[in-house]
PDB file of N, CA, C and O in Angstrom:
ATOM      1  N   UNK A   1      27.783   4.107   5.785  1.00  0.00           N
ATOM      2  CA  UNK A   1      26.797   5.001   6.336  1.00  0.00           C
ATOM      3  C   UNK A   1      25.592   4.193   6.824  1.00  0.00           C
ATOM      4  O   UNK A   1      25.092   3.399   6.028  1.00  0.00           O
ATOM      5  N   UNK A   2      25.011   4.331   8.203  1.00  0.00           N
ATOM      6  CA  UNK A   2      24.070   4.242   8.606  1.00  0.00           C
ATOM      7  C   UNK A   2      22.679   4.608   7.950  1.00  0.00           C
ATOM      8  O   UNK A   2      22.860   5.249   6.914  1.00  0.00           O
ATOM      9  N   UNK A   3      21.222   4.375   8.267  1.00  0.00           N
ATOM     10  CA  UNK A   3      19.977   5.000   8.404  1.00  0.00           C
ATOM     11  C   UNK A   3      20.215   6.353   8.461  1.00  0.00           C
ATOM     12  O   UNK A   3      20.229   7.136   7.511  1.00  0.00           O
ATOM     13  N   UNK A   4      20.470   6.677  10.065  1.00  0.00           N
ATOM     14  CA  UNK A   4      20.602   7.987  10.869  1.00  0.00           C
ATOM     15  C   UNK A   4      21.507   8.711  10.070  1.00  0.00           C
ATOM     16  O   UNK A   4      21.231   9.868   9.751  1.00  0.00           O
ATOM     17  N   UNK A   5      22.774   8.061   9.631  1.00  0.00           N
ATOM     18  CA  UNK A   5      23.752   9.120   8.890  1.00  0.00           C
ATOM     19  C   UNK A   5      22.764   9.819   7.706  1.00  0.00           C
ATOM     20  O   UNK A   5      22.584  11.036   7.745  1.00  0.00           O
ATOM     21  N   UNK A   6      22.276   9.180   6.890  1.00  0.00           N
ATOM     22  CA  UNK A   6      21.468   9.535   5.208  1.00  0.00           C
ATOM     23  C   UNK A   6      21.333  10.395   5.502  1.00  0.00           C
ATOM     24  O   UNK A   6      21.939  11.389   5.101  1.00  0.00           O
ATOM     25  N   UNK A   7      20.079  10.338   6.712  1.00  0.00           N
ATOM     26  CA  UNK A   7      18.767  11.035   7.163  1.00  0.00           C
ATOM     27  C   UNK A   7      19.676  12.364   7.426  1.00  0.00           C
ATOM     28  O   UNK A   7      19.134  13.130   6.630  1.00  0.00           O
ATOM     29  N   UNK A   8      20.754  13.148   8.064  1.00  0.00           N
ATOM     30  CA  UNK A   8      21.827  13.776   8.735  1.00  0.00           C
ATOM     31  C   UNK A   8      22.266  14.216   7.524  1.00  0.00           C
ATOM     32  O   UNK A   8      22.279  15.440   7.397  1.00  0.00           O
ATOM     33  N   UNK A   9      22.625  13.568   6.608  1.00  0.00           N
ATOM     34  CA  UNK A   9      23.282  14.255   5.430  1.00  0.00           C
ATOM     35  C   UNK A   9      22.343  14.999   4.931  1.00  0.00           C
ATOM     36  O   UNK A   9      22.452  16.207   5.143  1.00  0.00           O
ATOM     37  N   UNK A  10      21.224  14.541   4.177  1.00  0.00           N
ATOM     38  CA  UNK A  10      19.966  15.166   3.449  1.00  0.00           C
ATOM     39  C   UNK A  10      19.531  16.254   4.067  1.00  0.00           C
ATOM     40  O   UNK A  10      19.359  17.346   3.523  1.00  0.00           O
ATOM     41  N   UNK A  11      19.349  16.005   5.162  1.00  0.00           N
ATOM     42  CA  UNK A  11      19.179  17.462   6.030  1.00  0.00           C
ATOM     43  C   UNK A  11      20.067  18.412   5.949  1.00  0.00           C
ATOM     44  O   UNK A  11      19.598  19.529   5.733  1.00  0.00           O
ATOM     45  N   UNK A  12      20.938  18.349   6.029  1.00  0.00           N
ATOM     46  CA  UNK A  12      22.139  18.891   6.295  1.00  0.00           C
ATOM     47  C   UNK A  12      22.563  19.755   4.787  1.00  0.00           C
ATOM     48  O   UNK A  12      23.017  20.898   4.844  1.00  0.00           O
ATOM     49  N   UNK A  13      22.358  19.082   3.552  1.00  0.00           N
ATOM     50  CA  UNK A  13      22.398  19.684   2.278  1.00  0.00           C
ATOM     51  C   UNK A  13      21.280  20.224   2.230  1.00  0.00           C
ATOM     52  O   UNK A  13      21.271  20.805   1.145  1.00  0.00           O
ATOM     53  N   UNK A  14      20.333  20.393   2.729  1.00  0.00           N
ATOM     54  CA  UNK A  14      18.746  21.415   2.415  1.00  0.00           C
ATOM     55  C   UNK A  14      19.010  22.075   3.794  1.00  0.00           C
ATOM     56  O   UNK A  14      18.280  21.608   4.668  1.00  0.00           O
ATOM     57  N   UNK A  15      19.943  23.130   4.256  1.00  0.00           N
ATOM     58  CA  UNK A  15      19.969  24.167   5.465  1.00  0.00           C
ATOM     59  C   UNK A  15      19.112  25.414   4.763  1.00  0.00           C
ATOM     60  O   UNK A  15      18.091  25.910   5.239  1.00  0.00           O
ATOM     61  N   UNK A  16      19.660  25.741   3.720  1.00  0.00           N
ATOM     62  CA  UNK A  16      18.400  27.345   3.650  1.00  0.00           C
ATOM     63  C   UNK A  16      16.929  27.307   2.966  1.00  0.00           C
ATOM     64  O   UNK A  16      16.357  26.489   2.245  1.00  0.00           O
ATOM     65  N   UNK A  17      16.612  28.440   3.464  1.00  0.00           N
ATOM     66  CA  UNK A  17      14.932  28.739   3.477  1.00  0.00           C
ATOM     67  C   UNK A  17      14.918  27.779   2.429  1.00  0.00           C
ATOM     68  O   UNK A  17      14.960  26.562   2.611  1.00  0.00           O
ATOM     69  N   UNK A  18      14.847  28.468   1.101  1.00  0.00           N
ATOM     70  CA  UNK A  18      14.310  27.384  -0.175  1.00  0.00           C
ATOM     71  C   UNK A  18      14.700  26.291  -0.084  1.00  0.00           C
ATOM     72  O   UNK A  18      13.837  25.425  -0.225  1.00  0.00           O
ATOM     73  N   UNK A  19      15.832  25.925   0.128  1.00  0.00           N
ATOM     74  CA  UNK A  19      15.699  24.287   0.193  1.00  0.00           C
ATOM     75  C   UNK A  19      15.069  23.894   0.925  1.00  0.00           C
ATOM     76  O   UNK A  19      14.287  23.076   0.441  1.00  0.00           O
ATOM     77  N   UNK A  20      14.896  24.123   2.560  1.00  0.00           N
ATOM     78  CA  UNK A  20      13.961  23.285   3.083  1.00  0.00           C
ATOM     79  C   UNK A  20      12.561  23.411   2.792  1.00  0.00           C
ATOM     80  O   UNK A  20      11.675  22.607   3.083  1.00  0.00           O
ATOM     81  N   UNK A  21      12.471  24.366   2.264  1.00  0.00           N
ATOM     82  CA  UNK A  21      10.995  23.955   1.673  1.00  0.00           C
ATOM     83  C   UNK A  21      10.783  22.918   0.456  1.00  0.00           C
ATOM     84  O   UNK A  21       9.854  22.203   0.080  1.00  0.00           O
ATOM     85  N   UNK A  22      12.221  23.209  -0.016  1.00  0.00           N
ATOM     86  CA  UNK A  22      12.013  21.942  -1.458  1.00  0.00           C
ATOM     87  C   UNK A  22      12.056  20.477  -0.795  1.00  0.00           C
ATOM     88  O   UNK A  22      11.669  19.508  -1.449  1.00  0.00           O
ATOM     89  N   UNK A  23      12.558  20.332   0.581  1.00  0.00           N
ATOM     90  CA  UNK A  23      13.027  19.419   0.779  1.00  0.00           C
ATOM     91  C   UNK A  23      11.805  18.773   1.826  1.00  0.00           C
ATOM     92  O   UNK A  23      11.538  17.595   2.067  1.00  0.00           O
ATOM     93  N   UNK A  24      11.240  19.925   2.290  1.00  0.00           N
ATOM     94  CA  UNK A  24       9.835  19.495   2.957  1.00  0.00           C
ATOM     95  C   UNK A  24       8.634  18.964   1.853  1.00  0.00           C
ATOM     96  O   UNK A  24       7.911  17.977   1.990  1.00  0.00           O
ATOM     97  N   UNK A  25       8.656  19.892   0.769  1.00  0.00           N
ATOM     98  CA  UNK A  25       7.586  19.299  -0.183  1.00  0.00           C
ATOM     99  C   UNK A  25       8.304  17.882  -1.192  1.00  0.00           C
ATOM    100  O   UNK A  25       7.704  17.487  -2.192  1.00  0.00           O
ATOM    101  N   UNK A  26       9.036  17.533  -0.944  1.00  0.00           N
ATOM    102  CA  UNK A  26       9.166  16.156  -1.504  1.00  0.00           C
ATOM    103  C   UNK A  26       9.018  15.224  -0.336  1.00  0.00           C
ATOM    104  O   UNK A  26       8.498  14.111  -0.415  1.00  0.00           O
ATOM    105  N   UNK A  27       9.509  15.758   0.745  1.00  0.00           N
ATOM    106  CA  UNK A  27       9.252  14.741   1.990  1.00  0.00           C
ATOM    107  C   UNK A  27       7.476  14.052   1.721  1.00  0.00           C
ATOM    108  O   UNK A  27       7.058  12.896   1.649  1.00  0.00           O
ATOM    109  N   UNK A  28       6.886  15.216   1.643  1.00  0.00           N
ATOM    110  CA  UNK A  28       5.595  15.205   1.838  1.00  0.00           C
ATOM    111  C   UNK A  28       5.021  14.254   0.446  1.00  0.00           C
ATOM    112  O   UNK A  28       4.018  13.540   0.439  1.00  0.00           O
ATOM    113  N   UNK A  29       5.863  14.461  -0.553  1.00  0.00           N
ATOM    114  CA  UNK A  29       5.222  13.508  -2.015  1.00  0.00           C
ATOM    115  C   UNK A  29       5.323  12.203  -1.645  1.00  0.00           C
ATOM    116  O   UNK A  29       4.442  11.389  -1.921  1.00  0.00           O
ATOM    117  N   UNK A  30       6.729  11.808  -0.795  1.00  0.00           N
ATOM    118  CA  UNK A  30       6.986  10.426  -0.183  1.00  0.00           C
ATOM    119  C   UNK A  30       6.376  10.452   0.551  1.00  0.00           C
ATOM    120  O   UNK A  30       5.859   9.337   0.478  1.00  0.00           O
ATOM    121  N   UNK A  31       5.889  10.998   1.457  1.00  0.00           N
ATOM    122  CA  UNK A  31       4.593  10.462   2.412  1.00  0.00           C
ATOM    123  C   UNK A  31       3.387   9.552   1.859  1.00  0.00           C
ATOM    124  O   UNK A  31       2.804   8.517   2.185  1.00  0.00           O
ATOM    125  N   UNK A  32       3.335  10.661   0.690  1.00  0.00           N
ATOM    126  CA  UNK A  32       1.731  10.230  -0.173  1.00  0.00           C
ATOM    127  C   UNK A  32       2.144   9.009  -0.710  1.00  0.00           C
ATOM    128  O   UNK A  32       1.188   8.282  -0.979  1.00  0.00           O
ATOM    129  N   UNK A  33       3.488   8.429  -1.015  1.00  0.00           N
ATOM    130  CA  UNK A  33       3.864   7.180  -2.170  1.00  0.00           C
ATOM    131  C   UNK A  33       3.311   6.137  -0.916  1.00  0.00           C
ATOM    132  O   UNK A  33       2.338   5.385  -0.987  1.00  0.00           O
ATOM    133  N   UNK A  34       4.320   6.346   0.359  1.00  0.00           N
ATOM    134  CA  UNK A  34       4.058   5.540   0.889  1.00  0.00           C
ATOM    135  C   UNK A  34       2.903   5.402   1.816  1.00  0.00           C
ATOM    136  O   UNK A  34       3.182   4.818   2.864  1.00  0.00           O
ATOM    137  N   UNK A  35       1.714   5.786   1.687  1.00  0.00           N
ATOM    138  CA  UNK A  35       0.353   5.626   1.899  1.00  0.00           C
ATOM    139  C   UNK A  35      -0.158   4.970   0.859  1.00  0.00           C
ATOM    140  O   UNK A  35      -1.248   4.463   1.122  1.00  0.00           O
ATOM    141  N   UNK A  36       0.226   4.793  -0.221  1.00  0.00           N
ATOM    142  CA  UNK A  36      -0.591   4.173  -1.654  1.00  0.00           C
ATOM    143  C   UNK A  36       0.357   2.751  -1.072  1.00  0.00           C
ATOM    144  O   UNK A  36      -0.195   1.851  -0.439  1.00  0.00           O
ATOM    145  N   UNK A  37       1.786   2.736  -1.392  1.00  0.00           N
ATOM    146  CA  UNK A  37       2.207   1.716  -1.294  1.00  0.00           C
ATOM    147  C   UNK A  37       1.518   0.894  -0.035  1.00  0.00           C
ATOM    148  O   UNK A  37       0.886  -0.114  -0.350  1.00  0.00           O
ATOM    149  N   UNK A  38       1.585   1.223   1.277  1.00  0.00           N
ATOM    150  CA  UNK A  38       1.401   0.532   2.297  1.00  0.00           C
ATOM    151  C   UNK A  38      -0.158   0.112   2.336  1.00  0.00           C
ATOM    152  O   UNK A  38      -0.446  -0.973   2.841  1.00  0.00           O
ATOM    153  N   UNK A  39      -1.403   1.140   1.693  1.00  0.00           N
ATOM    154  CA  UNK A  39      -2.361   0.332   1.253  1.00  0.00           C
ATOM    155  C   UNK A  39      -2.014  -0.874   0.569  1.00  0.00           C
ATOM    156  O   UNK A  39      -2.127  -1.947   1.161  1.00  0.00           O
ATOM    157  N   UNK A  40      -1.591  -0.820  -0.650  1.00  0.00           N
ATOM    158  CA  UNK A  40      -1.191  -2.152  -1.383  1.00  0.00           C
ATOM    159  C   UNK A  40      -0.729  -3.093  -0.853  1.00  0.00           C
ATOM    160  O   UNK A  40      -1.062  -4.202  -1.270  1.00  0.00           O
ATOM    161  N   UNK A  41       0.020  -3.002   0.041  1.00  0.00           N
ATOM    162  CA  UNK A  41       0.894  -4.256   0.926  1.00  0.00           C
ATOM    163  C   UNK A  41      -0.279  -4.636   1.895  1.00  0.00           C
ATOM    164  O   UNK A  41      -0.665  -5.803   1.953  1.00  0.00           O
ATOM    165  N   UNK A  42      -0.761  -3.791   2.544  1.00  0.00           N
ATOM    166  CA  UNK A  42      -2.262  -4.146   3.073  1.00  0.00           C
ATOM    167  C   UNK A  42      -3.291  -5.176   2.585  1.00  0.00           C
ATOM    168  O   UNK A  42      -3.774  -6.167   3.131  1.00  0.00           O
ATOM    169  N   UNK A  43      -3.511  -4.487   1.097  1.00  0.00           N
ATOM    170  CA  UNK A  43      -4.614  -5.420   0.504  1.00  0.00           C
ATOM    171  C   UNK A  43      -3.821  -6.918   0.313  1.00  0.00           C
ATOM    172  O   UNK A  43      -4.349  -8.027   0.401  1.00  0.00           O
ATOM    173  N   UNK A  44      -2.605  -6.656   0.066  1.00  0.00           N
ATOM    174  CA  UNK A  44      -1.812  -7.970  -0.275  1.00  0.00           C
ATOM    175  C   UNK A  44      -1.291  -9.145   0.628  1.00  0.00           C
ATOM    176  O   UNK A  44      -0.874 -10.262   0.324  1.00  0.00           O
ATOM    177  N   UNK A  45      -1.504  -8.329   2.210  1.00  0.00           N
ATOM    178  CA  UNK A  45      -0.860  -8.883   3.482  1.00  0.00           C
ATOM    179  C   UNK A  45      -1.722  -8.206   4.685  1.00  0.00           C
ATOM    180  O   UNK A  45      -1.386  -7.419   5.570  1.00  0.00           O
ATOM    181  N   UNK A  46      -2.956  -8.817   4.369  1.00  0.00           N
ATOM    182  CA  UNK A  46      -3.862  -8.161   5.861  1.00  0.00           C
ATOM    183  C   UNK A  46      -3.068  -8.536   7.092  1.00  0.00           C
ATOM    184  O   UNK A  46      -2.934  -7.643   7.929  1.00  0.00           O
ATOM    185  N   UNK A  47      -2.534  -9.681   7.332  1.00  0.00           N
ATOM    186  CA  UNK A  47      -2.241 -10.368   8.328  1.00  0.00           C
ATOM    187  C   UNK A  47      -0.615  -9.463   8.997  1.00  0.00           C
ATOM    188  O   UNK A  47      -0.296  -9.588  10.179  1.00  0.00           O
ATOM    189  N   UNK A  48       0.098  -8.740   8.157  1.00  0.00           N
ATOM    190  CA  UNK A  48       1.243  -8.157   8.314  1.00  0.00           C
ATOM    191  C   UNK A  48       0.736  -6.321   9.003  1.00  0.00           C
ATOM    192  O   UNK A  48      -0.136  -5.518   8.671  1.00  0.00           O
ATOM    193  N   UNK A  49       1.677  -6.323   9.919  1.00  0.00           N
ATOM    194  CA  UNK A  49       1.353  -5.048  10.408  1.00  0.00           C
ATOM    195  C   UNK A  49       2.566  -3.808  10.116  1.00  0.00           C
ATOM    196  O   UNK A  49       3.656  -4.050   9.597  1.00  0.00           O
ATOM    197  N   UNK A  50       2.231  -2.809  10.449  1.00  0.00           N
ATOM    198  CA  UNK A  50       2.917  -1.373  10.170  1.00  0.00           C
ATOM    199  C   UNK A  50       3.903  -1.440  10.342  1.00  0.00           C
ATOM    200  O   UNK A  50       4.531  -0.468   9.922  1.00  0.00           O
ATOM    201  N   UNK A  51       4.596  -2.354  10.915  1.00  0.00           N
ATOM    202  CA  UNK A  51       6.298  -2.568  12.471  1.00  0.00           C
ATOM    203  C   UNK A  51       6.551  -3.331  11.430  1.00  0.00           C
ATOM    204  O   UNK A  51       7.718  -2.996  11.226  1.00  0.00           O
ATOM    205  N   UNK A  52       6.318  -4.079  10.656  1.00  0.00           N
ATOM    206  CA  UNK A  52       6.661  -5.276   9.713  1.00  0.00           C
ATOM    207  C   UNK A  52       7.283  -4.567   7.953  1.00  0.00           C
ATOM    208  O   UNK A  52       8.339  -4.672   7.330  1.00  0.00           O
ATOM    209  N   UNK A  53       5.966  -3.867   7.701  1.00  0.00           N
ATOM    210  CA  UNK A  53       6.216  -2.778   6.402  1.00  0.00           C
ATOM    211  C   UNK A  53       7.137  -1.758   6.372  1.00  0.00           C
ATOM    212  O   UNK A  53       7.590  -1.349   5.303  1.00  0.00           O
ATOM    213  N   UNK A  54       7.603  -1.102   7.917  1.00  0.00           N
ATOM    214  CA  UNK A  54       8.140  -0.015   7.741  1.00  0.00           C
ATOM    215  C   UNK A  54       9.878  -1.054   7.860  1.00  0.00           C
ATOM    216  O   UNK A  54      10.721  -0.934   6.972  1.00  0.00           O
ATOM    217  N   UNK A  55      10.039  -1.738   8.763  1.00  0.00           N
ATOM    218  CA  UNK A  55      11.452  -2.291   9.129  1.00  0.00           C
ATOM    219  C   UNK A  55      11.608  -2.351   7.453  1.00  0.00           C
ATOM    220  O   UNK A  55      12.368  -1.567   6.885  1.00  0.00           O
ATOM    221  N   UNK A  56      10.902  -3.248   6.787  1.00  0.00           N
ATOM    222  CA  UNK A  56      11.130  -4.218   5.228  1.00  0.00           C
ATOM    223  C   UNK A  56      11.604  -2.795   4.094  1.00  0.00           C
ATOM    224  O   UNK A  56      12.378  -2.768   3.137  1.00  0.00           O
ATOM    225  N   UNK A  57      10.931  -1.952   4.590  1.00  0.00           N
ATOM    226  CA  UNK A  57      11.439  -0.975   3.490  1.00  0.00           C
ATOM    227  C   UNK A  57      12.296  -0.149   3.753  1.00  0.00           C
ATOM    228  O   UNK A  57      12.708   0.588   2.857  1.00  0.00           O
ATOM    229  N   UNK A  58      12.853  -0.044   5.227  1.00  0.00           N
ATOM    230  CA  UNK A  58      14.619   0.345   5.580  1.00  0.00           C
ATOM    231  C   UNK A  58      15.522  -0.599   5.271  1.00  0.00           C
ATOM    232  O   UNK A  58      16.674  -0.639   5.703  1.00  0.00           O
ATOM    233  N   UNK A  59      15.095  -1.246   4.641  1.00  0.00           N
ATOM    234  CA  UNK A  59      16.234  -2.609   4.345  1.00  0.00           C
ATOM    235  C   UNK A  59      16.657  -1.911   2.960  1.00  0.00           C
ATOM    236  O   UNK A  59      15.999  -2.013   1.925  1.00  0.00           O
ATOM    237  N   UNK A  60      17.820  -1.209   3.091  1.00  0.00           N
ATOM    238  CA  UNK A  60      18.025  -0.499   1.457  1.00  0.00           C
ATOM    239  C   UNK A  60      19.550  -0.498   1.457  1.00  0.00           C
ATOM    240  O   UNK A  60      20.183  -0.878   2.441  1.00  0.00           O
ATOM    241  N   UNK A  61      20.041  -0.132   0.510  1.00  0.00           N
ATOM    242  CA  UNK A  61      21.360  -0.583  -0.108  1.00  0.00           C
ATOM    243  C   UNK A  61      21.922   0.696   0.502  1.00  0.00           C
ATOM    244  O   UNK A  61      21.839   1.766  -0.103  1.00  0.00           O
ATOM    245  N   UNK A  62      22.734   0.540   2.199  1.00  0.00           N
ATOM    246  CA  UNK A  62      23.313   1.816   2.428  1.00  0.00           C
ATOM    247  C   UNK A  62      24.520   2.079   2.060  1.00  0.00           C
ATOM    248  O   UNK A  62      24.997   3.125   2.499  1.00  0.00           O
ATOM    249  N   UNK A  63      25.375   1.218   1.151  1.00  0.00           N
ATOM    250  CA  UNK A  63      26.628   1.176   0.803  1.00  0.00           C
ATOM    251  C   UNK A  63      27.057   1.707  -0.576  1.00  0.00           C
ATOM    252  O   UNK A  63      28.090   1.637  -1.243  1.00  0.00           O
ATOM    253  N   UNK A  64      25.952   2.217  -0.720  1.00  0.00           N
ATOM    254  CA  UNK A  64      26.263   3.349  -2.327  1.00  0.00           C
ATOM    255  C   UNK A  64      26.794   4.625  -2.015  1.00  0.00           C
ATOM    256  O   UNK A  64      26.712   5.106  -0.885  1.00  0.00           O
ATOM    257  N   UNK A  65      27.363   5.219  -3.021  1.00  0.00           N
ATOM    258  CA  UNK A  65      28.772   6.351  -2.428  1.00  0.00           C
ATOM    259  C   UNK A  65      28.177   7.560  -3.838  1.00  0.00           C
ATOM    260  O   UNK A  65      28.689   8.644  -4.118  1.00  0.00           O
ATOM    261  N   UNK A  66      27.268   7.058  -4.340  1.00  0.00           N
ATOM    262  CA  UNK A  66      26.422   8.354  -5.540  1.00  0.00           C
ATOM    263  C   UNK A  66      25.606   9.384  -4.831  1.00  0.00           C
ATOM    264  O   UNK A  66      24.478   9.134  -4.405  1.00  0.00           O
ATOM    265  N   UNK A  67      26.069  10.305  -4.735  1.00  0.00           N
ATOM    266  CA  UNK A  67      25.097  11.523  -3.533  1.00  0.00           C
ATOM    267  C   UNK A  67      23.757  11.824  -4.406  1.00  0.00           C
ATOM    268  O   UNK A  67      23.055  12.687  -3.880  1.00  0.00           O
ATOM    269  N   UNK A  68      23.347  11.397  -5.396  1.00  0.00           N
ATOM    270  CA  UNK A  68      22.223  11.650  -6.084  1.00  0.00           C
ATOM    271  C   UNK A  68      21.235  10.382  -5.316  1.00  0.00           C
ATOM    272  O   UNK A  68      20.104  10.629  -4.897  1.00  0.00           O
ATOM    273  N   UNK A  69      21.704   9.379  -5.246  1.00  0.00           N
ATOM    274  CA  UNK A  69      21.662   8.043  -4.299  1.00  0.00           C
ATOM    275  C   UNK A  69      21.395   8.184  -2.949  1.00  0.00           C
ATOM    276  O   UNK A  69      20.505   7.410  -2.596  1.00  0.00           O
ATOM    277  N   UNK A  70      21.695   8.667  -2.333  1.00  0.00           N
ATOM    278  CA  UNK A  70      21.982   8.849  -1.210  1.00  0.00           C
ATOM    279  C   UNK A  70      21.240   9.991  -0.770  1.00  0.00           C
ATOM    280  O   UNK A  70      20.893   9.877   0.405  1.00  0.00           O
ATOM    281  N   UNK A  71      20.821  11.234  -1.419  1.00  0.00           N
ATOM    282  CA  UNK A  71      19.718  11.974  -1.327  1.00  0.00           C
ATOM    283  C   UNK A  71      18.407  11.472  -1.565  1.00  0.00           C
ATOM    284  O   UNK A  71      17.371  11.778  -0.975  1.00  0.00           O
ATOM    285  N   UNK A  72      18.561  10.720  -2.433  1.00  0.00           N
ATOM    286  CA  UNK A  72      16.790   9.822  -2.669  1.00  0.00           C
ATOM    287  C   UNK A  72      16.659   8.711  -1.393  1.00  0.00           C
ATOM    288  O   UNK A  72      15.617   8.571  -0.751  1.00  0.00           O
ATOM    289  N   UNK A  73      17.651   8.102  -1.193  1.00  0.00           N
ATOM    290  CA  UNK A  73      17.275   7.410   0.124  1.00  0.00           C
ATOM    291  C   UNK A  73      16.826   8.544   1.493  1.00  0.00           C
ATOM    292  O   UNK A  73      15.901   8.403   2.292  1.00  0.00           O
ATOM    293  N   UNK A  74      17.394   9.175   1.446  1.00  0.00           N
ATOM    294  CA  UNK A  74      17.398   9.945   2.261  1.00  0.00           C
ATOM    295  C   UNK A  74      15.975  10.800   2.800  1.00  0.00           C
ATOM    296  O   UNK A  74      15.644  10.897   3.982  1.00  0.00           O
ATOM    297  N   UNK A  75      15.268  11.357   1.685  1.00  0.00           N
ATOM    298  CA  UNK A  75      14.372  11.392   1.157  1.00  0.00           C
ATOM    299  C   UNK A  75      13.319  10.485   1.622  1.00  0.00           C
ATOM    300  O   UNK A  75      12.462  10.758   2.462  1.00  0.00           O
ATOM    301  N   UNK A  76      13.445   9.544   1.088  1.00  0.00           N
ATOM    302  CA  UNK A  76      12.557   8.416   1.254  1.00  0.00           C
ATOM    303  C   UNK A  76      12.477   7.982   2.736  1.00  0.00           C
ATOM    304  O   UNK A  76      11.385   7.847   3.288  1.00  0.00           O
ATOM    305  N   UNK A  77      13.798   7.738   3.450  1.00  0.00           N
ATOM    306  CA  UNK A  77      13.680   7.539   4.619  1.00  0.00           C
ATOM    307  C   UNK A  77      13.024   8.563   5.197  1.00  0.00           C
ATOM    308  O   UNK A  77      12.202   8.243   6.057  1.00  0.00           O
ATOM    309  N   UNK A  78      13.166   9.731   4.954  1.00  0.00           N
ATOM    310  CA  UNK A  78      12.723  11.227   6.074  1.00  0.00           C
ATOM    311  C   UNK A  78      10.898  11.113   6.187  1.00  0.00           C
ATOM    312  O   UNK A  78      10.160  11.447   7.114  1.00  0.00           O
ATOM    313  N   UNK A  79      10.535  10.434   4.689  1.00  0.00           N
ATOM    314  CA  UNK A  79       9.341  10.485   4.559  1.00  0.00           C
ATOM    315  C   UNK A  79       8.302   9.265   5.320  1.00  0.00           C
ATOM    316  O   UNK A  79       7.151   9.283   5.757  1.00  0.00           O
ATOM    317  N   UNK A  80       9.423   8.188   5.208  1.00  0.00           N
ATOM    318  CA  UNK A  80       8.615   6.926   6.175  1.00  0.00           C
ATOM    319  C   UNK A  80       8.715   7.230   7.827  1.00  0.00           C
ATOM    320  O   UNK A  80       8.201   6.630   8.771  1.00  0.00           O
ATOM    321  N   UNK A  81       9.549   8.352   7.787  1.00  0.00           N
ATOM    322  CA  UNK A  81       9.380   8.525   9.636  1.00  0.00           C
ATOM    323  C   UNK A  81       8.440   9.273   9.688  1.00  0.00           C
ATOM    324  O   UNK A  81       7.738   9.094  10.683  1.00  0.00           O
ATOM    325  N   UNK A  82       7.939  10.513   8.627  1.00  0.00           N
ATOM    326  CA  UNK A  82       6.806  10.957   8.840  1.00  0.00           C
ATOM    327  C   UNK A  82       5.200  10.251   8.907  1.00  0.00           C
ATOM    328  O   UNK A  82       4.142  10.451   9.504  1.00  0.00           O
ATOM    329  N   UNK A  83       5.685   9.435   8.029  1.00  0.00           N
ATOM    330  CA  UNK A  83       4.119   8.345   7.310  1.00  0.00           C
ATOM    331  C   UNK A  83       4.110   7.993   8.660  1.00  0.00           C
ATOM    332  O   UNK A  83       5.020   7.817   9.470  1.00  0.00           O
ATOM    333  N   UNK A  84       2.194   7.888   8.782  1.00  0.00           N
ATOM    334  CA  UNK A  84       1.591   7.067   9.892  1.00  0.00           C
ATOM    335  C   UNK A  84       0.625   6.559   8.777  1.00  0.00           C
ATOM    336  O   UNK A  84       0.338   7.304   7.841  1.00  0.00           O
ATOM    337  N   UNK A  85       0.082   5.193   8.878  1.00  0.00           N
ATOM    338  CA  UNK A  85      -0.956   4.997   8.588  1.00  0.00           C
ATOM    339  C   UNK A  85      -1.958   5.155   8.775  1.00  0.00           C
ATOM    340  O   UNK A  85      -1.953   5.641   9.906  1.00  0.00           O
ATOM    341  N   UNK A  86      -3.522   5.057   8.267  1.00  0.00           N
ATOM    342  CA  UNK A  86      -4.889   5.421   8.508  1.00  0.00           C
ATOM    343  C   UNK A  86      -5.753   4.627   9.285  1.00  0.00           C
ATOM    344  O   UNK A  86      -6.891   4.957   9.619  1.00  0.00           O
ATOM    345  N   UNK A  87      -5.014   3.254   9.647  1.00  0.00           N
ATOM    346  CA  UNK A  87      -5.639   2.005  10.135  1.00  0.00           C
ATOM    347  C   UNK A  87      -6.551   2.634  11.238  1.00  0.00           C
ATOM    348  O   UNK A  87      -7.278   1.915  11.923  1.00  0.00           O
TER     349      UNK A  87
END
């Protein structure tokens, strides 16, 4: 499985009303992680930019076959396409 596939699955298991709202308000908790995180990498790497942080943290283990796995990536990915930074 691809990036794009995860992202396709996760969606795809949150189709009704309540789920996508469950699935929008965790999107949104990963938003907030990765605003704390990407400050931190900030304070830690002024010199590194947004194109640099976001590639490094799609670098994830897409070859796991655990759908509990594979929803948290999923997750996580949905949420770094939302994240913009504050710069």
């Amino acid at each position: 499985m691809n990036i794009e596939q995860i992202k396709e699955k996760v969606k795809l298991a949150y189709t009704d009303v309540d789920s996508i709202e469950f699935l929008e308000t965790q999107i949104q908790k990963g938003v907030e992680k990765h605003r704390r995180n990407y400050r931190e990498f900030k304070a830690l790497n002024p010199d590194k930019d947004f194109a640099y942080w976001k590639k490094r943290n799609e670098e994830i283990n897409l070859n796991t076959t655990n759908n509990s796995e594979v929803i948290a990536m999923g997750i996580f990915l949905l949420a770094l396409d939302k994240f913009q930074p504050d710069e």
